[in-house]
Backbone atoms as SQL, in Angstrom:
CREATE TABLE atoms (id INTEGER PRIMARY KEY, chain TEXT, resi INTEGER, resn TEXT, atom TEXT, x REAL, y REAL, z REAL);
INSERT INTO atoms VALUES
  (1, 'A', 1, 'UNK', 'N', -4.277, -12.677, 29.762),
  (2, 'A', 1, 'UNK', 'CA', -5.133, -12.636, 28.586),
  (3, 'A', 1, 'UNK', 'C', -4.813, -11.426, 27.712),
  (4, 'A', 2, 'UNK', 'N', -4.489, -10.288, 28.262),
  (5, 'A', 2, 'UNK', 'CA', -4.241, -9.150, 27.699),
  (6, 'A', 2, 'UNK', 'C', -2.836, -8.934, 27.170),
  (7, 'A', 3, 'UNK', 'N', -1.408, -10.157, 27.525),
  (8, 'A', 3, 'UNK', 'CA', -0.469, -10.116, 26.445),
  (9, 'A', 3, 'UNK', 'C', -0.689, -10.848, 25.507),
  (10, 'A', 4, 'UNK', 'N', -1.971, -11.675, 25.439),
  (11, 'A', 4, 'UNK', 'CA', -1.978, -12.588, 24.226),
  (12, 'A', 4, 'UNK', 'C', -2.606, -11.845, 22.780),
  (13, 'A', 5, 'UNK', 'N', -3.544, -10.455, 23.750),
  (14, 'A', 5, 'UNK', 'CA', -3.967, -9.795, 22.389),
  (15, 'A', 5, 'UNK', 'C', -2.667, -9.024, 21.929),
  (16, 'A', 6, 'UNK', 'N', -2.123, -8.549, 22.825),
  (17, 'A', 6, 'UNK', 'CA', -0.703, -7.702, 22.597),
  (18, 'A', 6, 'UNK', 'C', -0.157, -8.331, 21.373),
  (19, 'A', 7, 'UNK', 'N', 0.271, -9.678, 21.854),
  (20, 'A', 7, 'UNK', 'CA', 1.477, -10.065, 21.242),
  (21, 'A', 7, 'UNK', 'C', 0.330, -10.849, 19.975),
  (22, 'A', 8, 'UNK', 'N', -0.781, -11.092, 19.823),
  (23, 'A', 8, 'UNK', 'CA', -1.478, -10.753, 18.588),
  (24, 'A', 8, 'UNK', 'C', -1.461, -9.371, 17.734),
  (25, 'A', 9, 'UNK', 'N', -1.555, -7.914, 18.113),
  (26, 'A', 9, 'UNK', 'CA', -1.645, -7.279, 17.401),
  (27, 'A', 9, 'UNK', 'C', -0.106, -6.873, 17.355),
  (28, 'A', 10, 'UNK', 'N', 0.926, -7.567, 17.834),
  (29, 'A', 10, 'UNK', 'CA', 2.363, -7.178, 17.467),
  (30, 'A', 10, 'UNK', 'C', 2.733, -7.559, 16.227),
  (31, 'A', 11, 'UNK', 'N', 2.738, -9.134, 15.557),
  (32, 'A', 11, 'UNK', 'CA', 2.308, -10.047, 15.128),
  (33, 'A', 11, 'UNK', 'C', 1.582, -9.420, 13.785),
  (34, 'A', 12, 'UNK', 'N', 0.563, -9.023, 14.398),
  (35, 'A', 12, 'UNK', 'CA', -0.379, -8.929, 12.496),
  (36, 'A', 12, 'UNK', 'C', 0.316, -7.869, 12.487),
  (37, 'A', 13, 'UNK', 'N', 0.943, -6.712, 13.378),
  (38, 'A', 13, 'UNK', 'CA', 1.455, -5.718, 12.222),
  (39, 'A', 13, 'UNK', 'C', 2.931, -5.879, 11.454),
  (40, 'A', 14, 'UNK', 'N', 3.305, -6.885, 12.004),
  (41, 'A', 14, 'UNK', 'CA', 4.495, -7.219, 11.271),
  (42, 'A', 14, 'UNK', 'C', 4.402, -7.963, 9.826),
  (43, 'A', 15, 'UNK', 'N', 2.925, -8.749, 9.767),
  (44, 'A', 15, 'UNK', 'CA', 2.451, -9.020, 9.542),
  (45, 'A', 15, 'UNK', 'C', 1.944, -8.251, 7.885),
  (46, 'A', 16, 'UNK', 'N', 1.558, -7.333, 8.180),
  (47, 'A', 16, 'UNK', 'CA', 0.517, -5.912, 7.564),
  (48, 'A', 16, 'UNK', 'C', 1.999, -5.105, 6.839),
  (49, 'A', 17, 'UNK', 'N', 2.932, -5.345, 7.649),
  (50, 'A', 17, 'UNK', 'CA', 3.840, -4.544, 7.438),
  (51, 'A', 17, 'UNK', 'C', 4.848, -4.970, 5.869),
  (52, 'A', 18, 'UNK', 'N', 4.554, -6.373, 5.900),
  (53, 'A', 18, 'UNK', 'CA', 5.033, -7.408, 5.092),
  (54, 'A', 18, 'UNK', 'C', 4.429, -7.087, 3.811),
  (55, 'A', 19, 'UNK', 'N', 2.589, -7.256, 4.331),
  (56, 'A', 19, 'UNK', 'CA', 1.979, -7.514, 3.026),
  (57, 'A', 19, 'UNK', 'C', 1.778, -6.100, 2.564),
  (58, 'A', 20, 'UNK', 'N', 1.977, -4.741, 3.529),
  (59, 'A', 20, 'UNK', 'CA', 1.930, -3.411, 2.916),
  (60, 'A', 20, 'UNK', 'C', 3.322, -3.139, 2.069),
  (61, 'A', 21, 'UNK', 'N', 4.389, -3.443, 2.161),
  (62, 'A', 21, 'UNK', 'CA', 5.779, -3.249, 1.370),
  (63, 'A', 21, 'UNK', 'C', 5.684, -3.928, -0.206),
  (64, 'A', 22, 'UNK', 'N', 5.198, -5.544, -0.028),
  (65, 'A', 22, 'UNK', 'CA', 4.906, -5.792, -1.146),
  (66, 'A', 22, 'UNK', 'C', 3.543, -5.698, -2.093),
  (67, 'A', 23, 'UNK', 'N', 2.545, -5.347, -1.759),
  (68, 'A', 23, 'UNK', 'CA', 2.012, -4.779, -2.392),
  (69, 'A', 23, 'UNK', 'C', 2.316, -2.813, -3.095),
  (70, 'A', 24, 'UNK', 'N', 3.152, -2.126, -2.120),
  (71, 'A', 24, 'UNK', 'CA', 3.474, -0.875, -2.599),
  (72, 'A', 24, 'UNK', 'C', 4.594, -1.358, -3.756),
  (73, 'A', 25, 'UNK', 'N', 5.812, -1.941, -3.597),
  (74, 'A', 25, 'UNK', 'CA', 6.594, -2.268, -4.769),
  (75, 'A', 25, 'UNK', 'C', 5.347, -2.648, -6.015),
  (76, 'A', 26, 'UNK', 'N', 4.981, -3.871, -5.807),
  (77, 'A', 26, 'UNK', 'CA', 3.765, -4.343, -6.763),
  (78, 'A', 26, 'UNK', 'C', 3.307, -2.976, -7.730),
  (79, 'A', 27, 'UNK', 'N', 2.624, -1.844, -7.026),
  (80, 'A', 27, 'UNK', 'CA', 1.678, -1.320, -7.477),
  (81, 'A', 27, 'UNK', 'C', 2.626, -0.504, -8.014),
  (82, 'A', 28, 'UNK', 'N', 4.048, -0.113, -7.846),
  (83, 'A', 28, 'UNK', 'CA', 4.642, 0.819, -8.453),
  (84, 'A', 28, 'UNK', 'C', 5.221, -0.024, -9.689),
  (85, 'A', 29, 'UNK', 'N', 5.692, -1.045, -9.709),
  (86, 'A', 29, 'UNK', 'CA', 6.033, -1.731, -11.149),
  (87, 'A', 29, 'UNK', 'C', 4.946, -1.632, -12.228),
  (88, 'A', 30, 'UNK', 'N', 3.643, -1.536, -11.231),
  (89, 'A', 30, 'UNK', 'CA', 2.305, -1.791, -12.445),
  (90, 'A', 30, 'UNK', 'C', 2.557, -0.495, -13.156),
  (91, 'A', 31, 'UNK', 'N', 2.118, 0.800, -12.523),
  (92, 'A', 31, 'UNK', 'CA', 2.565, 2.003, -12.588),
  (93, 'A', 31, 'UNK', 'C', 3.338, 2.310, -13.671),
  (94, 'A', 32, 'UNK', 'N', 5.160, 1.607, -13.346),
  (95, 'A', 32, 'UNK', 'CA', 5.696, 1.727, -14.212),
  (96, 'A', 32, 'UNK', 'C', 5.826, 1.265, -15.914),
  (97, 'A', 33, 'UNK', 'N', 5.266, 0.494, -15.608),
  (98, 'A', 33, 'UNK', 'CA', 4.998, -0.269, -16.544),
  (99, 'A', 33, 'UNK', 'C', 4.195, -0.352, -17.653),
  (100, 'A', 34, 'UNK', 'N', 3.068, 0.625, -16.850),
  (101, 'A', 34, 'UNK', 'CA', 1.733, 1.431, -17.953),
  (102, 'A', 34, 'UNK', 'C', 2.296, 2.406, -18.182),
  (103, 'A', 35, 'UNK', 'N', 3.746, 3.420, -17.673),
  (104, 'A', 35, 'UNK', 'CA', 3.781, 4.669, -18.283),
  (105, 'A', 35, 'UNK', 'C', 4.404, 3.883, -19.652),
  (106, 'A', 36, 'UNK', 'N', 4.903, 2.689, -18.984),
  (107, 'A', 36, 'UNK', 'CA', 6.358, 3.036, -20.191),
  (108, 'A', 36, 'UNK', 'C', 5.364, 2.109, -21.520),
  (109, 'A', 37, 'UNK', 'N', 4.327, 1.500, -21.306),
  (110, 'A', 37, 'UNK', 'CA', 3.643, 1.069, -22.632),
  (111, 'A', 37, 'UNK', 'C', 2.682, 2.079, -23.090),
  (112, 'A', 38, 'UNK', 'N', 2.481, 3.033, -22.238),
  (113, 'A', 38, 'UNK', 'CA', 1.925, 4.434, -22.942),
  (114, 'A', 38, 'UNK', 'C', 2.885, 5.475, -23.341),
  (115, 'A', 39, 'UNK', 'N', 4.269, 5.216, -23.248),
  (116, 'A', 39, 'UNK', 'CA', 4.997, 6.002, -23.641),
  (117, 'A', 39, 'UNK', 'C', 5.192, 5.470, -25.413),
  (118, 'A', 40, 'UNK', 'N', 5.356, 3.819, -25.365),
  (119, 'A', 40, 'UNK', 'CA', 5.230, 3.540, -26.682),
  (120, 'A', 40, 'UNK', 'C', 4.049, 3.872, -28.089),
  (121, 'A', 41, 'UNK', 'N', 2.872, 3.230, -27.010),
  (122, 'A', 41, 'UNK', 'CA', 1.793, 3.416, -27.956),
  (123, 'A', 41, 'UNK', 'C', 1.243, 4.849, -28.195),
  (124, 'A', 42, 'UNK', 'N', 1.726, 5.660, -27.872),
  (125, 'A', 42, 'UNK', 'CA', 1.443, 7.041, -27.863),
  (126, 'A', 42, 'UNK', 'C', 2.294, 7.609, -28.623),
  (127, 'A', 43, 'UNK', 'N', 3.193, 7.525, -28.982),
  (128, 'A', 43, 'UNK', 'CA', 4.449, 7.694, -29.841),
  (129, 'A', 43, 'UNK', 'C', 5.266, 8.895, -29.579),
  (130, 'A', 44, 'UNK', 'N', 5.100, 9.264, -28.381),
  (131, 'A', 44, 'UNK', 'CA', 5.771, 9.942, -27.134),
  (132, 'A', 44, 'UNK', 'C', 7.283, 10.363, -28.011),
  (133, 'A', 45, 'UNK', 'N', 7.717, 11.954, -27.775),
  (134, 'A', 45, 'UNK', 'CA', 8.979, 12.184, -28.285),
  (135, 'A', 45, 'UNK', 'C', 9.778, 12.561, -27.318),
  (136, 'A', 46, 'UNK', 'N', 11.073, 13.066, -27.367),
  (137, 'A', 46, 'UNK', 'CA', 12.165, 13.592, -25.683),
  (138, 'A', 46, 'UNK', 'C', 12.252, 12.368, -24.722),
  (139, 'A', 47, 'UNK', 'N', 12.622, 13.108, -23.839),
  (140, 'A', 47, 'UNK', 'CA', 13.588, 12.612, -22.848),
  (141, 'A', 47, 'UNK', 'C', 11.815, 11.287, -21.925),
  (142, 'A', 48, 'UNK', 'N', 12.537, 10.101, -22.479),
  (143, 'A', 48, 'UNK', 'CA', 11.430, 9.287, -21.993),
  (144, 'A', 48, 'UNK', 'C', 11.472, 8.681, -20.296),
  (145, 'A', 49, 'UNK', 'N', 12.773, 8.670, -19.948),
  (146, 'A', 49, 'UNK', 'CA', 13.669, 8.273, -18.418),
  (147, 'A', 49, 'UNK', 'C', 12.704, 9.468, -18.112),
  (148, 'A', 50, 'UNK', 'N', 12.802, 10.838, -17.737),
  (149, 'A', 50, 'UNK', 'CA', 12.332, 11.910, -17.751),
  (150, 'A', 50, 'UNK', 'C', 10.814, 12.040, -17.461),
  (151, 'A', 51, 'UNK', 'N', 10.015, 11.402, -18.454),
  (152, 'A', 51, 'UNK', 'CA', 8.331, 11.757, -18.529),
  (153, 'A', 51, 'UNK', 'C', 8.324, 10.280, -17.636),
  (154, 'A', 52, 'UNK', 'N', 8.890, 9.366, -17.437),
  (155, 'A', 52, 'UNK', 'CA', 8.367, 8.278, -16.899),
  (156, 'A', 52, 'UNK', 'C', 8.216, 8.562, -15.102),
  (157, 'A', 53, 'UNK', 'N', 9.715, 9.051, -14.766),
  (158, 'A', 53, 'UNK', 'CA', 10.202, 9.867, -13.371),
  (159, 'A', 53, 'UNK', 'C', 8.929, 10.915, -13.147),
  (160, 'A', 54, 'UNK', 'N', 8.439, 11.438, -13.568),
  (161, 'A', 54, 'UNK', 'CA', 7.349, 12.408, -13.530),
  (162, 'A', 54, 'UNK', 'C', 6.481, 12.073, -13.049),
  (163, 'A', 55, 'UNK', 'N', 5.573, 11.027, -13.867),
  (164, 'A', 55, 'UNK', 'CA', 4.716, 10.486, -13.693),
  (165, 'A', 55, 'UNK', 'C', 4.931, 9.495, -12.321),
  (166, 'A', 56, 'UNK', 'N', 5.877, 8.828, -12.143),
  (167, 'A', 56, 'UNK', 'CA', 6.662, 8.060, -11.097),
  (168, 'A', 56, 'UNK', 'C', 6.060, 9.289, -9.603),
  (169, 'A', 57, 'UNK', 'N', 6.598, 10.355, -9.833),
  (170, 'A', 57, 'UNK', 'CA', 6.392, 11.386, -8.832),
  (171, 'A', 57, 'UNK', 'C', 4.759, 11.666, -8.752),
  (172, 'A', 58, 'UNK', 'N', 3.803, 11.692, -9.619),
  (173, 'A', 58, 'UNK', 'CA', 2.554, 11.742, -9.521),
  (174, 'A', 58, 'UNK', 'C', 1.700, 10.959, -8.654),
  (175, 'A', 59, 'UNK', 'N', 2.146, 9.439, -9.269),
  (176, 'A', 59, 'UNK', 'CA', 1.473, 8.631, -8.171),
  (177, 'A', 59, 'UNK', 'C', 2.059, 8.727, -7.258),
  (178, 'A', 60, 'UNK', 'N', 3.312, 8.861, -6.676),
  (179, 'A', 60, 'UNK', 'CA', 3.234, 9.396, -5.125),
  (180, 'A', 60, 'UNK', 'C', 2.719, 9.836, -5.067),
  (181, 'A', 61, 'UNK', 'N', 2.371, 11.360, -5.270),
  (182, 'A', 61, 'UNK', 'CA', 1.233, 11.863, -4.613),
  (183, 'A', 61, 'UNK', 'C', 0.084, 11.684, -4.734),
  (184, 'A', 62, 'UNK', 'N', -0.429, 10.563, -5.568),
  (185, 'A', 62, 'UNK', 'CA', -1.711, 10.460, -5.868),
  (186, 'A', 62, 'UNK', 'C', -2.406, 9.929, -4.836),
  (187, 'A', 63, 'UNK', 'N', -4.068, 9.925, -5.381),
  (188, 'A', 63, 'UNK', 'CA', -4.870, 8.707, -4.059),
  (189, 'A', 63, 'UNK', 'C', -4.405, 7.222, -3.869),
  (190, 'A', 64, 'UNK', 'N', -4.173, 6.565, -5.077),
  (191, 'A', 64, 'UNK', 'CA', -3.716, 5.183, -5.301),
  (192, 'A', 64, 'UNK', 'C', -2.446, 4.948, -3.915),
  (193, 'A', 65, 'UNK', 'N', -1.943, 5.869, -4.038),
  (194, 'A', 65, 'UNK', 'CA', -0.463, 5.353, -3.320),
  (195, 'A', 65, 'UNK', 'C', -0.953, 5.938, -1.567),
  (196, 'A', 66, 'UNK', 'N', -1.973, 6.373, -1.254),
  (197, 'A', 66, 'UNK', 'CA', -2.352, 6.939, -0.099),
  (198, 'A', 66, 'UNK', 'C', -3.523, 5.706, 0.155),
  (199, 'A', 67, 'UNK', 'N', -4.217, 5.077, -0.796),
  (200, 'A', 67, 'UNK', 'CA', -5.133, 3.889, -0.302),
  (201, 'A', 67, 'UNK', 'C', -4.637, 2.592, 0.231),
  (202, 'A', 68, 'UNK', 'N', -3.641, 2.716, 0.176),
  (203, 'A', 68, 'UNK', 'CA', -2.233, 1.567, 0.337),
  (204, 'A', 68, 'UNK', 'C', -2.757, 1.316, 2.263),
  (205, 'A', 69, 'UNK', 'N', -2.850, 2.686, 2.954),
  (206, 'A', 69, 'UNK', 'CA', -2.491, 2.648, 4.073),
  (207, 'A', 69, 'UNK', 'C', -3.688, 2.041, 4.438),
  (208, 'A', 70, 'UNK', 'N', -4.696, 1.903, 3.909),
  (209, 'A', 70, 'UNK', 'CA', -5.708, 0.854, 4.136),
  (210, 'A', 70, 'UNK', 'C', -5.685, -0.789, 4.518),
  (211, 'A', 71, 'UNK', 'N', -4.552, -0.863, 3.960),
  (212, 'A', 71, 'UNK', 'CA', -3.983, -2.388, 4.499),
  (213, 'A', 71, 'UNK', 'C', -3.500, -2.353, 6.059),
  (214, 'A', 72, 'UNK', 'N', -2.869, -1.126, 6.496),
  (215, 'A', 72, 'UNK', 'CA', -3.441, -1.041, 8.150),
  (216, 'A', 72, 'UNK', 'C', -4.460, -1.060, 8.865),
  (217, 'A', 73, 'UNK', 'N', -5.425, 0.155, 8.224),
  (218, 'A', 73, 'UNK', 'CA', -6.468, 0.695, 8.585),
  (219, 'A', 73, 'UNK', 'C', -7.647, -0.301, 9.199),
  (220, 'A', 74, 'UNK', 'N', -7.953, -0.757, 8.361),
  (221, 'A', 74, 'UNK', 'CA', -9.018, -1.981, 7.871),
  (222, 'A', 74, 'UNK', 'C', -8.651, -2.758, 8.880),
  (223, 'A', 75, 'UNK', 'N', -7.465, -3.617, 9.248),
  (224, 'A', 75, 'UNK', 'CA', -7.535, -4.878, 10.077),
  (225, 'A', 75, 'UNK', 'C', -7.252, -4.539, 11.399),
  (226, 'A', 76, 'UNK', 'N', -6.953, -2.966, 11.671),
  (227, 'A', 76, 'UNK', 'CA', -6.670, -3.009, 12.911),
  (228, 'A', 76, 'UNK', 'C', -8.009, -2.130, 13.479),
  (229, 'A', 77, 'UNK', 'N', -8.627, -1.704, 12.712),
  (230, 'A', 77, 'UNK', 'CA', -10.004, -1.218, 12.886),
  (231, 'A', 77, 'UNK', 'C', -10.698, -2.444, 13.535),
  (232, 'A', 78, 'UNK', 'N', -10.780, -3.354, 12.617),
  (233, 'A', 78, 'UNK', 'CA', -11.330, -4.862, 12.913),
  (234, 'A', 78, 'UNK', 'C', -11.145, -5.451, 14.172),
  (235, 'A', 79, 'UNK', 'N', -9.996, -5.484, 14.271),
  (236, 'A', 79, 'UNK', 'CA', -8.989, -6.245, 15.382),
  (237, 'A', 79, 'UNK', 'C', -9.582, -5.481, 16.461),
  (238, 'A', 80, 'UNK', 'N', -9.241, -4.244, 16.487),
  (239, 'A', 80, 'UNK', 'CA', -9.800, -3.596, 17.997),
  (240, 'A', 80, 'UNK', 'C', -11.398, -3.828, 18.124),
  (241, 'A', 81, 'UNK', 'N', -11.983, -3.576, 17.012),
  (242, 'A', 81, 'UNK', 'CA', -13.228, -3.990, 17.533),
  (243, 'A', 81, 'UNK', 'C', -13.782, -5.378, 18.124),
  (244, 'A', 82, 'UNK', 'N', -12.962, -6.270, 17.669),
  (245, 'A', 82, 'UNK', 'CA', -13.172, -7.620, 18.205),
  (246, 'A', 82, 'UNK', 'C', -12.828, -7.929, 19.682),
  (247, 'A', 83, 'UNK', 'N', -11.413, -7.151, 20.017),
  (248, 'A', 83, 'UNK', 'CA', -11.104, -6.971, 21.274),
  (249, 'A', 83, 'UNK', 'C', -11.931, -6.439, 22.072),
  (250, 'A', 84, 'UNK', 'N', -12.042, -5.134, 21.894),
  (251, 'A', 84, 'UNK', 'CA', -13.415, -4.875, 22.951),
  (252, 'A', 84, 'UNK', 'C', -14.802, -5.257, 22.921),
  (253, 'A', 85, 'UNK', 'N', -15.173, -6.278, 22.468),
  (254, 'A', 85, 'UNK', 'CA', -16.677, -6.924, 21.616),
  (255, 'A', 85, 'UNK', 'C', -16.313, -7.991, 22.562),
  (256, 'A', 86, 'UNK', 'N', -14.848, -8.764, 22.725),
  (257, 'A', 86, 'UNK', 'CA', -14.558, -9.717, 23.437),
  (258, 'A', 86, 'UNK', 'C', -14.293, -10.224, 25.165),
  (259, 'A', 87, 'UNK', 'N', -14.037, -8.491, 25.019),
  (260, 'A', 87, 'UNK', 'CA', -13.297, -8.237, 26.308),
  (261, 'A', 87, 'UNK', 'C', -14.505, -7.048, 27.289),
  (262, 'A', 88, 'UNK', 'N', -15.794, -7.159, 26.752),
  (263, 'A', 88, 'UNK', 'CA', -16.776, -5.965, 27.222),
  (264, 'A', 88, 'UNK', 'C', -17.101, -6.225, 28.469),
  (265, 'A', 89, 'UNK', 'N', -17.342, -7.882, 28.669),
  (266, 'A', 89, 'UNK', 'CA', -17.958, -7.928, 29.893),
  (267, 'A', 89, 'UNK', 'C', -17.114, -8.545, 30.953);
């Protein structure tokens, strides 16, 4: 009974692992994509490759790109709790 949760939580993290990669690409195109239409409508002067890379480096470090890891967090929080909720008595 206990390789079936195994090879369940092997599974969703490959799983998690899938839907965490494409959602991080996702959120960095969005990213990119608002600098570079605020680079237009702003009427932005210099090196624009430059202010975009910047900003590129910001949201790395920002919260946005650190809430990402929540797509682990959350289901394996879940998951274990179900396991031992399942497995108590």
């Amino acid at each position: 009974m206990i390789i079936g949760w195994i090879r369940l939580a092997f599974f969703a993290l490959i799983g998690l692992t899938v839907v965490y990669f494409v959602t991080a690409i996702y959120s960095r195109s969005v990213r990119r994509e608002n600098l570079e239409k605020r680079w237009v409508r702003e009427g932005l002067e210099g090196d624009r490759d430059g202010w975009i890379e910047a900003g590129m480096k910001a949201y790395d470090r920002g919260l946005k790109r650190r809430l990402l890891w929540l797509i682990y967090i959350i289901p394996m929080v879940a998951f274990t709790v179900v396991f031992f909720w399942v497995n108590w008595d």
